[in-house]
PDB file as gemmi writes it, atoms N, CA and C in Angstrom:
CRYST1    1.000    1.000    1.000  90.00  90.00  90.00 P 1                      
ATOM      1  N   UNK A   1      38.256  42.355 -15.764  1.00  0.00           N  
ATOM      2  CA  UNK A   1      38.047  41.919 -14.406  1.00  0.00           C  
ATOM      3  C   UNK A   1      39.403  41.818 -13.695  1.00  0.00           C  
ATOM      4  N   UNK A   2      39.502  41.701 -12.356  1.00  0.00           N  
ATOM      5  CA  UNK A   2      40.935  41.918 -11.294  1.00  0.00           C  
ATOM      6  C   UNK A   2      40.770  40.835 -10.707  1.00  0.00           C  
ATOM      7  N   UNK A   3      39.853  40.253 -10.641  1.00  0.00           N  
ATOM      8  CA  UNK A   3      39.426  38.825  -9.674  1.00  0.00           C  
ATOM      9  C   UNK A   3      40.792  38.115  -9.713  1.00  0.00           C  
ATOM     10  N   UNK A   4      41.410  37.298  -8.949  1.00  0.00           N  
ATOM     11  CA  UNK A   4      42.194  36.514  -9.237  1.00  0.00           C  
ATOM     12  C   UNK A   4      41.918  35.068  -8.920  1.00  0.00           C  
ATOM     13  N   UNK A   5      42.455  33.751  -9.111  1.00  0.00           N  
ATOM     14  CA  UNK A   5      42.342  32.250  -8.367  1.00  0.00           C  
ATOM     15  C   UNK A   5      43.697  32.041  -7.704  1.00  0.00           C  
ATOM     16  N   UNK A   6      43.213  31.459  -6.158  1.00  0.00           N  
ATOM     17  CA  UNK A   6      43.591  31.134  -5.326  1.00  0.00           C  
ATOM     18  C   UNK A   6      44.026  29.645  -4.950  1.00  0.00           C  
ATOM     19  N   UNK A   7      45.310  29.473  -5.212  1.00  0.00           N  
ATOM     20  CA  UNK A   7      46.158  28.359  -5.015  1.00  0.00           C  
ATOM     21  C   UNK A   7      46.848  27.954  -3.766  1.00  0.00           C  
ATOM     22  N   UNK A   8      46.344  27.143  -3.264  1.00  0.00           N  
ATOM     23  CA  UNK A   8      47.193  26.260  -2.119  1.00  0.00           C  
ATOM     24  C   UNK A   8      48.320  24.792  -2.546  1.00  0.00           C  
ATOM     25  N   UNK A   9      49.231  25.128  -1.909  1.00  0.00           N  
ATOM     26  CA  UNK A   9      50.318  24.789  -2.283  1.00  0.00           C  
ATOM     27  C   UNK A   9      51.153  23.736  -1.445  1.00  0.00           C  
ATOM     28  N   UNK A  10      51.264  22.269  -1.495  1.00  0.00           N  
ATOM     29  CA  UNK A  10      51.381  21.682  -0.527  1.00  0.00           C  
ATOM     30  C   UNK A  10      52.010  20.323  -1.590  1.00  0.00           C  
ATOM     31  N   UNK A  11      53.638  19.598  -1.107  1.00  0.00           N  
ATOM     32  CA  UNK A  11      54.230  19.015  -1.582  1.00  0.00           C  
ATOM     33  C   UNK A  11      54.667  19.125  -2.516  1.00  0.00           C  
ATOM     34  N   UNK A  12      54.522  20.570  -3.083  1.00  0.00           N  
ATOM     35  CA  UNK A  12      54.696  20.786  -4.888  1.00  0.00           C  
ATOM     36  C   UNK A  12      53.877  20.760  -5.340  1.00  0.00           C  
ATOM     37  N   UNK A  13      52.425  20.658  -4.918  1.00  0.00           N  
ATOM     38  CA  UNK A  13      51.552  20.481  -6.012  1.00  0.00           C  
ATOM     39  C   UNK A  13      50.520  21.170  -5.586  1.00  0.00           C  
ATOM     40  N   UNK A  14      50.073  22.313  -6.543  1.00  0.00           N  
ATOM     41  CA  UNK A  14      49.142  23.456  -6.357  1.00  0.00           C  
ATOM     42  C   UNK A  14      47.658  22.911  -6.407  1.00  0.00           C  
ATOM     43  N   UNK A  15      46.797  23.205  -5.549  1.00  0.00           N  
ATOM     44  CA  UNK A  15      45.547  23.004  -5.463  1.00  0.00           C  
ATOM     45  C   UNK A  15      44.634  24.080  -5.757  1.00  0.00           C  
ATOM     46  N   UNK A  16      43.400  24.673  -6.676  1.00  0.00           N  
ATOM     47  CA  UNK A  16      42.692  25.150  -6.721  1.00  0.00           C  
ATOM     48  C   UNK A  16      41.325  25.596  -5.431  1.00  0.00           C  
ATOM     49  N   UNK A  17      41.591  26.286  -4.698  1.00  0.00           N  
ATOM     50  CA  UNK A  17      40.686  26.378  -3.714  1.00  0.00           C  
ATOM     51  C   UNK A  17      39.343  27.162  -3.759  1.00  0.00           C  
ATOM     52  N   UNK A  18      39.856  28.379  -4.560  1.00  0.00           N  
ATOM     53  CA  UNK A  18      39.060  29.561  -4.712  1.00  0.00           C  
ATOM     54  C   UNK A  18      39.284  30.567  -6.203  1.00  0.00           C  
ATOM     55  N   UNK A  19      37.872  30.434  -6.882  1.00  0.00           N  
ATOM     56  CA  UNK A  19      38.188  31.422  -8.331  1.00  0.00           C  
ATOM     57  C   UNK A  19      37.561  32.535  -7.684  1.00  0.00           C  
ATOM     58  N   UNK A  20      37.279  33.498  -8.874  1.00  0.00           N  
ATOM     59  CA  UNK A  20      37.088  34.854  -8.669  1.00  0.00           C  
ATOM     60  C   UNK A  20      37.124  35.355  -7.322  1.00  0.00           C  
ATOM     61  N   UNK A  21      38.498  35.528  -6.686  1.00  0.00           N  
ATOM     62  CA  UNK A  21      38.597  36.364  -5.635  1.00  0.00           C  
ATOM     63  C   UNK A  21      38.852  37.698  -5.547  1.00  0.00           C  
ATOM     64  N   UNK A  22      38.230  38.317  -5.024  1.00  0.00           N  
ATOM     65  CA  UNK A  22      37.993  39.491  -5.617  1.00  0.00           C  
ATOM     66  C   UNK A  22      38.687  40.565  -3.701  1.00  0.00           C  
ATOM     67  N   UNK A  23      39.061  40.157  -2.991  1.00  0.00           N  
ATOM     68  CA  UNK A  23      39.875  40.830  -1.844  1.00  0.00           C  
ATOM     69  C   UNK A  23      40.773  39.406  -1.060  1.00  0.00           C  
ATOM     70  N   UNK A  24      41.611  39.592  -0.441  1.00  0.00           N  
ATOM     71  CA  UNK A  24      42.217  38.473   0.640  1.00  0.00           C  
ATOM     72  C   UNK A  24      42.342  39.912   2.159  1.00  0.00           C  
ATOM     73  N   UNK A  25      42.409  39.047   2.757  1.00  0.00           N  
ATOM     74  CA  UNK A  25      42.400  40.134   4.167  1.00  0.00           C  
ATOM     75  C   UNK A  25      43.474  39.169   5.201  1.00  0.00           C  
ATOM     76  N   UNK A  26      44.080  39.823   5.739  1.00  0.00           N  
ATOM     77  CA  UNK A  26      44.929  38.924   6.668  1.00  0.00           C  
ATOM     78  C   UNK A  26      43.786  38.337   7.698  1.00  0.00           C  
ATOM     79  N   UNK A  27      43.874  37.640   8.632  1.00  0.00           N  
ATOM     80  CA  UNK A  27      43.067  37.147   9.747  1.00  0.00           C  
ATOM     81  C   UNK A  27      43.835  36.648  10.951  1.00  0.00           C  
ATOM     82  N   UNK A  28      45.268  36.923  11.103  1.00  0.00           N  
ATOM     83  CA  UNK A  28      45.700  36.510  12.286  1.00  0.00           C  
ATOM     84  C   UNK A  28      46.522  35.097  12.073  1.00  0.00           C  
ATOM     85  N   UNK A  29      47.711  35.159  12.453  1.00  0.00           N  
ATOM     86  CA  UNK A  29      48.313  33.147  12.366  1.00  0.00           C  
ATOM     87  C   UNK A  29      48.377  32.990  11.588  1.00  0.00           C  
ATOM     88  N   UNK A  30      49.044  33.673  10.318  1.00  0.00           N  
ATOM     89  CA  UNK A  30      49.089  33.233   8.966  1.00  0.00           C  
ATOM     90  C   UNK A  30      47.842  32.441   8.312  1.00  0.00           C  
ATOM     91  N   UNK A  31      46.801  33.686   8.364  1.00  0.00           N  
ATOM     92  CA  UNK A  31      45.657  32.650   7.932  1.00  0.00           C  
ATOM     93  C   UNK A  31      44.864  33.948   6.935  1.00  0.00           C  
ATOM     94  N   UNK A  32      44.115  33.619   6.251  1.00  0.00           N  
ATOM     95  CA  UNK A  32      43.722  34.803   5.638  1.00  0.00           C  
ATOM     96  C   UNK A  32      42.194  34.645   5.152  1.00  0.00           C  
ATOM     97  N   UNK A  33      41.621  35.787   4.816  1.00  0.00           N  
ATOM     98  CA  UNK A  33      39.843  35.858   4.325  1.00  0.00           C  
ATOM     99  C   UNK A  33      40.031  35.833   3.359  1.00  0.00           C  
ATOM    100  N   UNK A  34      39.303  35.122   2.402  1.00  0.00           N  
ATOM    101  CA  UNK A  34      39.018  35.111   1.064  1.00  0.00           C  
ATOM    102  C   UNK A  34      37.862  35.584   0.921  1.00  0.00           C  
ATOM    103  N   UNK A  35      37.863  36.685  -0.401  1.00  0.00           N  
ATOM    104  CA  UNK A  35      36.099  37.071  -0.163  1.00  0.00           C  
ATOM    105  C   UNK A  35      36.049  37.035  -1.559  1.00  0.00           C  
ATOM    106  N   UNK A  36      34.727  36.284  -2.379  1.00  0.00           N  
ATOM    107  CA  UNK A  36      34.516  36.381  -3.973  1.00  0.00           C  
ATOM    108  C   UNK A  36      33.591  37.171  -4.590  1.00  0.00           C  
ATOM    109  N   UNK A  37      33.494  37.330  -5.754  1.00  0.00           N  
ATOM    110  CA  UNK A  37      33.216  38.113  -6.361  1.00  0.00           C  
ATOM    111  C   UNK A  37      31.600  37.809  -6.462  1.00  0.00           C  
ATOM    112  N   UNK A  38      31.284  37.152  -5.709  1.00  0.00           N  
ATOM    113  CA  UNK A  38      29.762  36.906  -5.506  1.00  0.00           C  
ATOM    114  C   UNK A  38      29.525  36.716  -4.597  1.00  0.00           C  
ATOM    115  N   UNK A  39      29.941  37.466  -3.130  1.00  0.00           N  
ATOM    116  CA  UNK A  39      30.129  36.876  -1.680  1.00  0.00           C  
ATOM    117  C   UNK A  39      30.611  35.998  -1.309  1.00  0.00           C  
ATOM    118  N   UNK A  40      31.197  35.016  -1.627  1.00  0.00           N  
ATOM    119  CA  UNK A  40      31.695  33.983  -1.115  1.00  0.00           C  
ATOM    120  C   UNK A  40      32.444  34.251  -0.191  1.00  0.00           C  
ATOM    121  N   UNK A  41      32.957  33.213   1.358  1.00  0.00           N  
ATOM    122  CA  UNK A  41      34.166  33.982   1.826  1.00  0.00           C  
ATOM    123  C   UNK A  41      34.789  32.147   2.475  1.00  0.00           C  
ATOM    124  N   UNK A  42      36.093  32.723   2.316  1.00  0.00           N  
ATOM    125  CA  UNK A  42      36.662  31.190   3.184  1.00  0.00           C  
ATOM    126  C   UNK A  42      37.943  31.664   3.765  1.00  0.00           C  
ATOM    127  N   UNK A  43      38.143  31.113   5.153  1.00  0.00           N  
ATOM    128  CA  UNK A  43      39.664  31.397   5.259  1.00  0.00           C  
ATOM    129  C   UNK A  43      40.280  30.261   5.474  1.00  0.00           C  
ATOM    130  N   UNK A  44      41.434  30.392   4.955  1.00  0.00           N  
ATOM    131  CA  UNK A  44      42.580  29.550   4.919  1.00  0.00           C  
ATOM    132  C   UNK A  44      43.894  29.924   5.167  1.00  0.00           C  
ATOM    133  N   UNK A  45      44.880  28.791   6.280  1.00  0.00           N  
ATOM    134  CA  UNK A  45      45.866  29.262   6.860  1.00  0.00           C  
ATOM    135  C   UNK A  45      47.084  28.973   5.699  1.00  0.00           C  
ATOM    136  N   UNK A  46      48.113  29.703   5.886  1.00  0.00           N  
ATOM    137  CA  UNK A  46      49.299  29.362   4.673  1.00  0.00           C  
ATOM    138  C   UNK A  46      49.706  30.875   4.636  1.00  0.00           C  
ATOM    139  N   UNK A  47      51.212  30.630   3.637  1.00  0.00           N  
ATOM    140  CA  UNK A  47      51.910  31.843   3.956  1.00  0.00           C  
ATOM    141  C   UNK A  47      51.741  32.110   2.234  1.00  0.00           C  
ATOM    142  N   UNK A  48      51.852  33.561   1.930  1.00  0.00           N  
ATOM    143  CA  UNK A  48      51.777  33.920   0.555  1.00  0.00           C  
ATOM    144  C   UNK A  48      53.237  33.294  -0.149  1.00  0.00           C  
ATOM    145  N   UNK A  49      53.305  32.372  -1.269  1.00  0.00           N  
ATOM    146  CA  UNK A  49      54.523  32.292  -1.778  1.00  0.00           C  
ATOM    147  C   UNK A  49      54.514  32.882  -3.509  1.00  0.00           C  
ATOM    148  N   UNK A  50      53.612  32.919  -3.756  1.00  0.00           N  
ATOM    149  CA  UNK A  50      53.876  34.129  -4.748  1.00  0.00           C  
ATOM    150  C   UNK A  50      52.458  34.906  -5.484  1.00  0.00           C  
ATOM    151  N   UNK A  51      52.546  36.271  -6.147  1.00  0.00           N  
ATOM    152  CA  UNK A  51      51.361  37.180  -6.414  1.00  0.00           C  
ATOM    153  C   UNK A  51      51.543  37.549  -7.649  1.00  0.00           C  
ATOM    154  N   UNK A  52      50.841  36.591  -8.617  1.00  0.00           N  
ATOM    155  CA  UNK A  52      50.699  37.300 -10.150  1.00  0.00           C  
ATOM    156  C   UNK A  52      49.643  37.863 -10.680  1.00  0.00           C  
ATOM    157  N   UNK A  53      49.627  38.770 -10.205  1.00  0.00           N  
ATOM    158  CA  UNK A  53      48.648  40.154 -10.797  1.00  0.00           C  
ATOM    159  C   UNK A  53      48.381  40.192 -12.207  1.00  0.00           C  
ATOM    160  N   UNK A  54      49.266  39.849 -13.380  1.00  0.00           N  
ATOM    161  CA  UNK A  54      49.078  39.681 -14.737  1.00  0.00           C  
ATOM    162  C   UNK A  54      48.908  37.873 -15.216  1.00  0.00           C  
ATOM    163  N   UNK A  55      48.899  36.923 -14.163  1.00  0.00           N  
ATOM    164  CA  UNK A  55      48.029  35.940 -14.285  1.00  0.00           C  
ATOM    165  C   UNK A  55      46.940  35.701 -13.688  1.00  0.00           C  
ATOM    166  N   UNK A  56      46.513  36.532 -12.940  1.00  0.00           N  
ATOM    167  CA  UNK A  56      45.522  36.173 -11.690  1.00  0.00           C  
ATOM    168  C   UNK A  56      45.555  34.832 -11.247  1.00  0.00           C  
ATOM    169  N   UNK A  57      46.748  35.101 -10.483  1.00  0.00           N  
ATOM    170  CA  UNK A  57      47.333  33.955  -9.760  1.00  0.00           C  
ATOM    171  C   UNK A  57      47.964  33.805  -8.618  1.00  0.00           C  
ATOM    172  N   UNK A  58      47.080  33.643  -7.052  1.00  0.00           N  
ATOM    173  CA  UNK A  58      47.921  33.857  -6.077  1.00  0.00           C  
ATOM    174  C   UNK A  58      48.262  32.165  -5.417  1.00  0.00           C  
ATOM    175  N   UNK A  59      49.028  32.050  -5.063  1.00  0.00           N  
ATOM    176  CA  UNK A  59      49.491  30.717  -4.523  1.00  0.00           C  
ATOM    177  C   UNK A  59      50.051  31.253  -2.882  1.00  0.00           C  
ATOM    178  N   UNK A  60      49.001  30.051  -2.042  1.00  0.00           N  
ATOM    179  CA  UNK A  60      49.721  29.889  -0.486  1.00  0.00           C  
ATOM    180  C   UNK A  60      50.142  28.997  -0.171  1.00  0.00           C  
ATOM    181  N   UNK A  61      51.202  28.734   0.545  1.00  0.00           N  
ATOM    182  CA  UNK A  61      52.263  27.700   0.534  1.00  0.00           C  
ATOM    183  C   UNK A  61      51.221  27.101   1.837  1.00  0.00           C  
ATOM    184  N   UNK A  62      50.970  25.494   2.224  1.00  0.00           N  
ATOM    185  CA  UNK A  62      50.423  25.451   3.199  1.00  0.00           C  
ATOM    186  C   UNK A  62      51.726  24.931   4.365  1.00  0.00           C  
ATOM    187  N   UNK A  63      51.098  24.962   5.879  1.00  0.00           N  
ATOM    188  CA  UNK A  63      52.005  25.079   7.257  1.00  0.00           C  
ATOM    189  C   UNK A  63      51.747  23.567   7.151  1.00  0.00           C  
TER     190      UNK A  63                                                      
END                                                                             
């Protein structure tokens, strides 16, 4: 599977928002679509601070 989990990131301390994400899409204002691997979709604003493809692990720093 490619799915990755989606981390928000705020004071140092990473929050779990979203598992099996399976696309992110920009959306304007530093904000982005989350779409899952079973339809799910959420967006959330924050800037990418890092993309681990061999952890399935993306983290957004929040504004």
């Amino acid at each position: 599977m490619c799915e990755s989990n989606v981390y928000l990131k705020e004071n140092d301390t990473e929050r779990l928002i979203m598992e099996n994400v399976a696309a992110i899409t920009p959306a304007g204002n530093n904000s982005f679509l989350l779409r899952g691997l079973l339809g799910e979709r959420m967006e959330i604003t924050g800037i990418i601070e890092e993309i681990n493809l061999m952890g399935h692990k993306i983290i957004l720093k929040a504004l």
